[in-house]
C-alpha positions, 0 to 999 in steps of 0.5 A: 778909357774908350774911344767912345769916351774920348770922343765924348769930352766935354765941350763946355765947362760950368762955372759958378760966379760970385761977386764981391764988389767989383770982384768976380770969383770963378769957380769950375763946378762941371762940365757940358756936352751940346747933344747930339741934335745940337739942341740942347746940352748935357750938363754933369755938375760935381758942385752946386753953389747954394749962395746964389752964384751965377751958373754960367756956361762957357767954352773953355780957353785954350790953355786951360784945355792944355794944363788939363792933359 
């Protein structure tokens, strides 16, 4: 990997939301980037939900940021 590739991680990850009842299943389908003007983002998606899921957008938490490494 390149510096200019670590420099580049991903800010933001992409999630598809189901619900189920009071339930709701989390399911991590790509990744964000804010672009470099800060107005807008850069999304890469490995899965797209076809069920209706949510898409949502979140920073992600600190400990999964640790397990990743």
């Amino acid at each position: 990997m390149t510096t200019t590739e670590t420099s580049k991680r991903p800010t933001h990850r992409v999630y598809a939301v189901r619900k189920n009842g009071d339930k709701s299943f989390w399911t991590t389908i790509g990744a964000a980037w804010a672009n470099a003007d800060g107005k807008g983002f850069n999304i890469k998606l490995y899965l797209l939900p076809l069920d209706g899921a949510d898409i949502v957008v979140r920073e992600p938490k600190e400990d999964a940021e640790e397990a990743s490494k």
